[in-house]
N, C-alpha and C positions, 0 to 999 in steps of 0.2 A: 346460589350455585345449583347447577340442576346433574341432579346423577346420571340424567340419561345419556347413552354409550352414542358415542358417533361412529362408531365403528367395532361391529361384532365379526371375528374372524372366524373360521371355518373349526368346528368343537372336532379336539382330538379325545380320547380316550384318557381318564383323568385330567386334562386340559381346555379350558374355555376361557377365550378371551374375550374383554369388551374395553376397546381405546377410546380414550377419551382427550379432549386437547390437547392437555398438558400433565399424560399422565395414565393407568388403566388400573382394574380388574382383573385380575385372572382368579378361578378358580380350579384348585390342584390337588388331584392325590399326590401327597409330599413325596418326591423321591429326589433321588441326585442331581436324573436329566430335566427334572421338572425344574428344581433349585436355578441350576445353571442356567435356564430358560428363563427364569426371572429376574437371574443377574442380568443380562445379557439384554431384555427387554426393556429394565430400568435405565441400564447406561444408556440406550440407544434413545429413550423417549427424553431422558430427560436432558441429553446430550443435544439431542433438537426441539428442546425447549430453553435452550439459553442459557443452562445451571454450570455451572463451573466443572471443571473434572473433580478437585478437591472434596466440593460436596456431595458429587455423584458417584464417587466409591466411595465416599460417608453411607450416602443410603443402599447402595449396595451392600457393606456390611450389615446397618442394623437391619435390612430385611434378612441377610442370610443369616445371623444370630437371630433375629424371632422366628423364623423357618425352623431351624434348627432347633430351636426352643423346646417347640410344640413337637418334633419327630420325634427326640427322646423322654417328653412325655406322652404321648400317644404311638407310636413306633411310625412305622413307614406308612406310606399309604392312605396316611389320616387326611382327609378334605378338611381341605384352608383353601381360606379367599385373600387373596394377598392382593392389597391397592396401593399403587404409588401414584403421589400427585402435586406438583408445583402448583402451590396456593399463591397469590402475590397478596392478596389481602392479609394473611398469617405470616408474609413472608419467609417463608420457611418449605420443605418438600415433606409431605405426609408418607409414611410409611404405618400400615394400618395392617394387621392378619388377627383373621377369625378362624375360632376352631370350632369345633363342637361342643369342646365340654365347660358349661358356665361354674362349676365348683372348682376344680384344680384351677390355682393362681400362681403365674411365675415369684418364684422367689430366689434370694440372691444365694450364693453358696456361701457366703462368708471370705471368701477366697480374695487377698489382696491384688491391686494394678500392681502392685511392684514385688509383690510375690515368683522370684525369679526361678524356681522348684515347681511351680504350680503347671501341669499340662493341660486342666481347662478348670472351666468354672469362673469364668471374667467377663461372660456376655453382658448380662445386665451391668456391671458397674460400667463395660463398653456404652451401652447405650444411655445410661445415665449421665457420662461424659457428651457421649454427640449428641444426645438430645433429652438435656433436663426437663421432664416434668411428664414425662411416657407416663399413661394409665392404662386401666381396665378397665375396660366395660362390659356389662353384664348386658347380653342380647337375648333374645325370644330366640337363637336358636345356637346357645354358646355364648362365646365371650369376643371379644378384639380389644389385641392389643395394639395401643394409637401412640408413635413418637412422632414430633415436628422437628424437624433438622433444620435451623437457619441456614439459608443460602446465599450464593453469591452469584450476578451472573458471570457469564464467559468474556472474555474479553480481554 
């Protein structure tokens, strides 16, 4: 698999994209409009890559839950590299975000799925459901966190 981008878009201010076939890069200072912009970019790529809708508001969530993640530990603002990408070898759609800081590691709140009183603190046990077996990796400039989401195609 080669990382190299097939298409690098025009760098906005906190925003740079690089598309790739089945899938991109962007690198973001985290905000709302940036958030929505990567919602928005994952349905659309992965929507014209043949992935089902089911799975593709799958990974729409678990990237806006690790998006999410890293803003309320790092606040707003914070540069992530948020990559989505239909593997067909892994079967599965990658949703991958690096932050900058390789010590802080997500962890769970304790907080039950069926906790009907709870108003949050359910992202990781969410991502743990859509996509068993998310890690951390420790990088030369931060960390990333990497889930596989099995897919299906459209059809």
């Amino acid at each position: 698999m080669t990382l190299m981008a097939e298409t690098v878009t025009e760098a906005a201010p906190g925003f740079y994209l690089m598309t790739k076939d089945r899938g991109f890069a962007v690198h973001i200072s985290a905000s709302a409009d940036h958030l929505k912009l990567v919602r928005e970019l994952t349905g659309k790529t992965l929507t014209e890559a043949g992935i089902s809708t089911d799975t593709v508001e799958n990974v729409q969530l678990v990237a806006s839950e690790l998006v999410g993640n890293a803003v309320r530990a790092y606040g707003d603002l914070v540069p992530l590299v948020v990559e989505v990408e239909a593997d067909d070898a892994e079967g599965g759609v990658w949703v991958k975000v690096h932050d900058p800081d390789p010590v802080r590691q997500p962890r769970r709140s304790g907080v039950s799925m069926d906790d009907a009183e709870a108003v949050c603190g359910r992202g990781l046990s969410l991502i743990d459901f859509l996509a068993p077996g998310w890690d951390v990796s420790i990088t030369p400039i931060g960390k990333q966190v990497r889930a596989c989401l099995p897919y299906t195609a459209s059809g």
